[in-house]
N, CA, C and O atoms as a GROMACS GRO file, in nm:
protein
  300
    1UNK      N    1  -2.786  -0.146   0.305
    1UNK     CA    2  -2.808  -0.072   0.184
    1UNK      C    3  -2.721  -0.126   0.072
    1UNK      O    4  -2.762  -0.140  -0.044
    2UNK      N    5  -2.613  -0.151   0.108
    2UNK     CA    6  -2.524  -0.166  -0.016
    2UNK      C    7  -2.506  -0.332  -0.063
    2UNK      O    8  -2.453  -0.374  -0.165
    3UNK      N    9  -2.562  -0.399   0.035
    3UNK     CA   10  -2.618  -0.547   0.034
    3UNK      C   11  -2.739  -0.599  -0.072
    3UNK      O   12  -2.736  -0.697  -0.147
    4UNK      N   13  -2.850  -0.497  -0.051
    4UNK     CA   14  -2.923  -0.517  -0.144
    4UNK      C   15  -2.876  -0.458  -0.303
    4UNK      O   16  -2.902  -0.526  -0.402
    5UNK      N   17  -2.826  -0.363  -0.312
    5UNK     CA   18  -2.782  -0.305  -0.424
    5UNK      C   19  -2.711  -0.411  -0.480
    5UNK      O   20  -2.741  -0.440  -0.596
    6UNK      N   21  -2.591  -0.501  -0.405
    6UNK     CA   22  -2.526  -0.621  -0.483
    6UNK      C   23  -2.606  -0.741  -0.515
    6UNK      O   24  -2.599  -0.820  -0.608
    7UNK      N   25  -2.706  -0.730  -0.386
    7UNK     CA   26  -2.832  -0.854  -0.432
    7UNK      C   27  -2.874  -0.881  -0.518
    7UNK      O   28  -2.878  -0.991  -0.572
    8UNK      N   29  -2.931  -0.742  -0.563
    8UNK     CA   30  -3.025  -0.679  -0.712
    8UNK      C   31  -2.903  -0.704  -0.819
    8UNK      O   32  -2.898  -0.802  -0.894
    9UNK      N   33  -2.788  -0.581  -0.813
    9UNK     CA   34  -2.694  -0.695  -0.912
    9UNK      C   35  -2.714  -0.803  -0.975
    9UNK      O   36  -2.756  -0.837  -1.086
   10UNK      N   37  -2.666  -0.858  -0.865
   10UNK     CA   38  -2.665  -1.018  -0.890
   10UNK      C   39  -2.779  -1.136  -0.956
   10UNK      O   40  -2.746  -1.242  -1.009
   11UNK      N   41  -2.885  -1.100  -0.942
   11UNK     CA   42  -3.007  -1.093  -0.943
   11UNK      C   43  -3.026  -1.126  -1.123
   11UNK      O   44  -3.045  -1.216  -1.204
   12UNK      N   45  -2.997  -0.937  -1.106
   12UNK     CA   46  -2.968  -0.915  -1.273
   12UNK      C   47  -2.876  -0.995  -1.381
   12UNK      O   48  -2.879  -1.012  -1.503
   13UNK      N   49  -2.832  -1.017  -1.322
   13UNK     CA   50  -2.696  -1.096  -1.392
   13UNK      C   51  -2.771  -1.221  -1.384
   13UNK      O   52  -2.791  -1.247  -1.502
   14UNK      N   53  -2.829  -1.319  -1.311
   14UNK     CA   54  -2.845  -1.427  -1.310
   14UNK      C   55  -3.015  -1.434  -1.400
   14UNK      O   56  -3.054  -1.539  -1.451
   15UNK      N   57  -3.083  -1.324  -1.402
   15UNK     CA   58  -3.176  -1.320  -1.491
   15UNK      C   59  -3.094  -1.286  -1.658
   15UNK      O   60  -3.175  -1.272  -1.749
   16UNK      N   61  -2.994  -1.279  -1.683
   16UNK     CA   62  -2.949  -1.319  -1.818
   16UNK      C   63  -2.985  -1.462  -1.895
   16UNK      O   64  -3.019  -1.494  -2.009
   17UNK      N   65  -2.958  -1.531  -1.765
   17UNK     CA   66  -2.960  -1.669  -1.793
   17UNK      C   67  -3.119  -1.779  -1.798
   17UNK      O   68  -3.126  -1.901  -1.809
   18UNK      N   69  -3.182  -1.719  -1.790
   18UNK     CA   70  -3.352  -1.711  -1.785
   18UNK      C   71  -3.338  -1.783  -1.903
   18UNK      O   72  -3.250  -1.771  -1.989
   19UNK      N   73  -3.471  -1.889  -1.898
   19UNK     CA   74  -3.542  -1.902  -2.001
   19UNK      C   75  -3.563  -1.789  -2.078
   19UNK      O   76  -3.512  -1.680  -2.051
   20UNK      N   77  -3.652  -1.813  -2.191
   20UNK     CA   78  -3.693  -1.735  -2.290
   20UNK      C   79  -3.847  -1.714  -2.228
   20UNK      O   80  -3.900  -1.609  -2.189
   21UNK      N   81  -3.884  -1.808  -2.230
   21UNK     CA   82  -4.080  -1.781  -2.118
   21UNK      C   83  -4.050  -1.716  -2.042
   21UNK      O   84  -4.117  -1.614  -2.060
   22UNK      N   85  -3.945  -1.693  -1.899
   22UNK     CA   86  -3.945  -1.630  -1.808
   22UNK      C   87  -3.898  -1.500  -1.893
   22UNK      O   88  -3.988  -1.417  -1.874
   23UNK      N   89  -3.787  -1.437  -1.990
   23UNK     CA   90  -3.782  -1.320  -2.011
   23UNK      C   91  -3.862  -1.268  -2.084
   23UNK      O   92  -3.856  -1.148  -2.112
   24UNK      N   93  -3.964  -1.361  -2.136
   24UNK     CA   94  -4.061  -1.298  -2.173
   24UNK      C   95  -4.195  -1.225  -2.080
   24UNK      O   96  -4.240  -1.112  -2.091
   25UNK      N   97  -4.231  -1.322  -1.999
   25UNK     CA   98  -4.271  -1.243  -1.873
   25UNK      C   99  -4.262  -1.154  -1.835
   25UNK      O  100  -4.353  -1.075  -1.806
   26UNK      N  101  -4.109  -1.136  -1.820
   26UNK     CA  102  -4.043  -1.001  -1.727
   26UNK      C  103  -4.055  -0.898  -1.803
   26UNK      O  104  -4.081  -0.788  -1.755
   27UNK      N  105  -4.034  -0.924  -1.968
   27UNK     CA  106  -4.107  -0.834  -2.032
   27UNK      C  107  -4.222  -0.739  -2.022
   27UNK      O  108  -4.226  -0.616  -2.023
   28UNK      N  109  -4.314  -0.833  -2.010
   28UNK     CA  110  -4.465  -0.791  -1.995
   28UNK      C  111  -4.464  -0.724  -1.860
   28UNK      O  112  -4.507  -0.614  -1.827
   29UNK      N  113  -4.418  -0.795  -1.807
   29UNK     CA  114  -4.407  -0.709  -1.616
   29UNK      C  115  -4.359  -0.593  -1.603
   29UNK      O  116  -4.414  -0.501  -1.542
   30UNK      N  117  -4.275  -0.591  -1.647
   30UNK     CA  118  -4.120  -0.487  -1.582
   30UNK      C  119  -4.168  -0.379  -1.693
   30UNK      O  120  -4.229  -0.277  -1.661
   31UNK      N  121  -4.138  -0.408  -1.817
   31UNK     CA  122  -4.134  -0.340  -1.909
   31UNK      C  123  -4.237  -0.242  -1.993
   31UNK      O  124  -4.229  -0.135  -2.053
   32UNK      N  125  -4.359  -0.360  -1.960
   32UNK     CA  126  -4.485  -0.307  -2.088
   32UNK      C  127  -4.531  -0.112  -2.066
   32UNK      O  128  -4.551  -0.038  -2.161
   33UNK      N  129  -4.536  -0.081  -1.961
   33UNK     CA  130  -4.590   0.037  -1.902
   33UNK      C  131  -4.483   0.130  -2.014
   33UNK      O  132  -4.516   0.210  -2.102
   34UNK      N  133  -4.344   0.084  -1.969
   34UNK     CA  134  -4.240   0.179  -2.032
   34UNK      C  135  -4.261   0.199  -2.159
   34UNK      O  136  -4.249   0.311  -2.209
   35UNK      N  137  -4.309   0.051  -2.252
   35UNK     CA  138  -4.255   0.049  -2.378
   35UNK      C  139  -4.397   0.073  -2.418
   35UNK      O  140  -4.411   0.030  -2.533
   36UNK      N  141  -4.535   0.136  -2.359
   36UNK     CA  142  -4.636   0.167  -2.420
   36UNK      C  143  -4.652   0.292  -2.424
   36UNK      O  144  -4.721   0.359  -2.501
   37UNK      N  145  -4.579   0.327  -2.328
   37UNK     CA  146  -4.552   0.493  -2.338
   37UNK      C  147  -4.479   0.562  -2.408
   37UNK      O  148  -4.489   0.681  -2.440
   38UNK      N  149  -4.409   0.492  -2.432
   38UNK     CA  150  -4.253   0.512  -2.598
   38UNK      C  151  -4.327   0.518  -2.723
   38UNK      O  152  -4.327   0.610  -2.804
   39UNK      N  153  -4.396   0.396  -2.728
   39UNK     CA  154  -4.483   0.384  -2.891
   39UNK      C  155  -4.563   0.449  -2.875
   39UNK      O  156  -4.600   0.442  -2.992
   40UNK      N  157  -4.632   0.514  -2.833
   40UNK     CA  158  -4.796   0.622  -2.764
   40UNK      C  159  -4.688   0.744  -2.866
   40UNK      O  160  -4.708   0.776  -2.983
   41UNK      N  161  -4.559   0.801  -2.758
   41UNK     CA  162  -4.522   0.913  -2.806
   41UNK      C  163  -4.463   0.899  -2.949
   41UNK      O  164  -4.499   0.976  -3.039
   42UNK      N  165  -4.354   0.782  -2.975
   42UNK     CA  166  -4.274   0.784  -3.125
   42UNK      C  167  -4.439   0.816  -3.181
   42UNK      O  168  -4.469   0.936  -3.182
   43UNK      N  169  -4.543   0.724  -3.225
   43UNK     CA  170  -4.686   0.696  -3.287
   43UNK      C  171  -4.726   0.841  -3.320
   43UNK      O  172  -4.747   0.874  -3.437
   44UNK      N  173  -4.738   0.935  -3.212
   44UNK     CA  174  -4.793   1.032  -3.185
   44UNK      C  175  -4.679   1.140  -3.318
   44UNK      O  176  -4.730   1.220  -3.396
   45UNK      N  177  -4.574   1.121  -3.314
   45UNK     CA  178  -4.468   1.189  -3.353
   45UNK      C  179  -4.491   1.177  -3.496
   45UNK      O  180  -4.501   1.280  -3.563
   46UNK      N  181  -4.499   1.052  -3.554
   46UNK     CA  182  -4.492   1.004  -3.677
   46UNK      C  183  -4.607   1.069  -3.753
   46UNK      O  184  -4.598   1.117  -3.866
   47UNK      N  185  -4.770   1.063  -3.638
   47UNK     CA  186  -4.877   1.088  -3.684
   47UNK      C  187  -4.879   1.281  -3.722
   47UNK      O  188  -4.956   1.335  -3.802
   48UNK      N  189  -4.804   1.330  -3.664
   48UNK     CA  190  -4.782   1.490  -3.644
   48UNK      C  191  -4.724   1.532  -3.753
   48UNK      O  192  -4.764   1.634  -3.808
   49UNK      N  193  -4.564   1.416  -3.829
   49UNK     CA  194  -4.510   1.446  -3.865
   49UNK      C  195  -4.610   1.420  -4.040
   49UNK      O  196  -4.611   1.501  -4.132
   50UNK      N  197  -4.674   1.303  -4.036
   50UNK     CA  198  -4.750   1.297  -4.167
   50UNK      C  199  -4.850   1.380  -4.195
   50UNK      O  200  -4.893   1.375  -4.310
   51UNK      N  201  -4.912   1.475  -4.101
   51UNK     CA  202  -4.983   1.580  -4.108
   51UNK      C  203  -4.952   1.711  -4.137
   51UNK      O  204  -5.035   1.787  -4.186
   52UNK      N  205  -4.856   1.740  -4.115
   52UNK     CA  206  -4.767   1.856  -4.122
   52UNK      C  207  -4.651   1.835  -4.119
   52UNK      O  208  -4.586   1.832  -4.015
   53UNK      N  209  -4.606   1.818  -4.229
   53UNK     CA  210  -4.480   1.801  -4.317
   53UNK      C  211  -4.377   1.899  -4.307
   53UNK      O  212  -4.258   1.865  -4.309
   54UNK      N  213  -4.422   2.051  -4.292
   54UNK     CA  214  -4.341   2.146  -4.299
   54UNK      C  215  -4.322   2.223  -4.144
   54UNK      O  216  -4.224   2.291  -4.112
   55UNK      N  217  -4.393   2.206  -4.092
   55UNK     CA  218  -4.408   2.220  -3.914
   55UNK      C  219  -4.287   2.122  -3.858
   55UNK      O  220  -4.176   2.144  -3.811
   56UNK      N  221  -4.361   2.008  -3.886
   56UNK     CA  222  -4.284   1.874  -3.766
   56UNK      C  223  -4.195   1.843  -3.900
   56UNK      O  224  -4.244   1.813  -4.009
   57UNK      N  225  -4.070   1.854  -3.875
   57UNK     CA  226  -3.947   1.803  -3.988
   57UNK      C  227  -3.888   1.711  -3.870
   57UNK      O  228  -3.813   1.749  -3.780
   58UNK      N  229  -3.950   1.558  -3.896
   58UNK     CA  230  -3.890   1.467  -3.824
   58UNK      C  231  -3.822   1.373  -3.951
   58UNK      O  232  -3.880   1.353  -4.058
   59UNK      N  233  -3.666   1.314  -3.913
   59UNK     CA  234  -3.588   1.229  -4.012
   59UNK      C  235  -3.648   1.077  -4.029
   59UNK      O  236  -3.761   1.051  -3.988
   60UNK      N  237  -3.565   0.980  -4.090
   60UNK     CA  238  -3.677   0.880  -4.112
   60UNK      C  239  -3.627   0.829  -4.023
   60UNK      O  240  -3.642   0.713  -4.062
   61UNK      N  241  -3.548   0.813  -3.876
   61UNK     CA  242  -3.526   0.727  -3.816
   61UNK      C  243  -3.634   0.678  -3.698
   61UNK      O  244  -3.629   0.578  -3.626
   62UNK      N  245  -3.740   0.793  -3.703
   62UNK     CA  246  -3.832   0.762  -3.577
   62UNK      C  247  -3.916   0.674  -3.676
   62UNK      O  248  -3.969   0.587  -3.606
   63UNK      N  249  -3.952   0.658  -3.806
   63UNK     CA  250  -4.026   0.529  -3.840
   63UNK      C  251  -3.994   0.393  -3.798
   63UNK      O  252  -4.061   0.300  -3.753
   64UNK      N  253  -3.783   0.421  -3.846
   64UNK     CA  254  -3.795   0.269  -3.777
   64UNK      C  255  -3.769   0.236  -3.622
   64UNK      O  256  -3.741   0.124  -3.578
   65UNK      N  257  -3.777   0.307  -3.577
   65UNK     CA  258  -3.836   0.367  -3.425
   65UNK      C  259  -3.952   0.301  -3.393
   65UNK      O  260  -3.958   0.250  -3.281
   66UNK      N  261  -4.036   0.291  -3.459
   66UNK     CA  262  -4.172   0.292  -3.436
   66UNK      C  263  -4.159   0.190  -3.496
   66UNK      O  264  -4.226   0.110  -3.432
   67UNK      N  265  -4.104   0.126  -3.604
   67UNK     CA  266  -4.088  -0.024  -3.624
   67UNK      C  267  -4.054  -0.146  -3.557
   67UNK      O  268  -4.107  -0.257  -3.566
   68UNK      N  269  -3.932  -0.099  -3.474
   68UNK     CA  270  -3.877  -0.190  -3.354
   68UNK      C  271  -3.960  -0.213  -3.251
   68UNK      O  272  -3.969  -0.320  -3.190
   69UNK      N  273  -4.047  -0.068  -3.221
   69UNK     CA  274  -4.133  -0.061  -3.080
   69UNK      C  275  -4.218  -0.194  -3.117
   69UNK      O  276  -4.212  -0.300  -3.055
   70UNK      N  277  -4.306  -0.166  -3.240
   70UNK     CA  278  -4.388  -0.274  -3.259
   70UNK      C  279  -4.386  -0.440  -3.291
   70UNK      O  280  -4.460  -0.536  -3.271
   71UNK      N  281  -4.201  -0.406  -3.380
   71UNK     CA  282  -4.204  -0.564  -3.315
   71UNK      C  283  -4.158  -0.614  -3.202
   71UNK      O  284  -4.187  -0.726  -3.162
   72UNK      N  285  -4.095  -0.547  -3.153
   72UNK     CA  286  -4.043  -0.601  -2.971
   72UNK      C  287  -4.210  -0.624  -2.944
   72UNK      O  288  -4.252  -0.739  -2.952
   73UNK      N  289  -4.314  -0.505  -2.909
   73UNK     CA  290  -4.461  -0.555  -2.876
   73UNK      C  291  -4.492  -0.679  -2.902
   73UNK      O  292  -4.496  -0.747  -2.800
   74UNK      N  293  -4.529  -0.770  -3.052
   74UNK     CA  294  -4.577  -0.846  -3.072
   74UNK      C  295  -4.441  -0.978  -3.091
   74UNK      O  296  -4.473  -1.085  -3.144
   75UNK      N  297  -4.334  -0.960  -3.056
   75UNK     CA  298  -4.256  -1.055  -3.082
   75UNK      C  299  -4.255  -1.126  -2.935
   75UNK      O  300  -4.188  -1.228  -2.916
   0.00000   0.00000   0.00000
């Protein structure tokens, strides 16, 4: 048990050192599910908040929220 836990570690650490193609990959792999479900909800938030202004009092930081999501997406 505690073998693999240092494996994975290690693992991690040595995927720092990745190409840029391979962390981009791992991106798409590992990540996309997470980070489509983030922009779905910030998206959803923003869209609530431009509809009802006086209901949803969201600050301006979930725009650029929703700015980063989309360029991490297409970057």
């Amino acid at each position: 048990m505690k073998s693999t836990i240092i494996v994975s570690a290690i693992d991690k650490l040595l995927g720092l050192f990745k190409s840029k193609e391979e962390n981009k990959n791992q991106k798409v792999t590992t990540f996309s599910k997470t980070i489509s479900v983030m922009t779905i909800i910030v998206l959803m938030a923003c869209i609530l908040n431009s509809l009802f202004p006086n209901h949803v009092q969201i600050d301006t930081w979930i725009y650029d929220l929703l700015e980063k999501l989309t360029n991490y997406i297409t970057s």
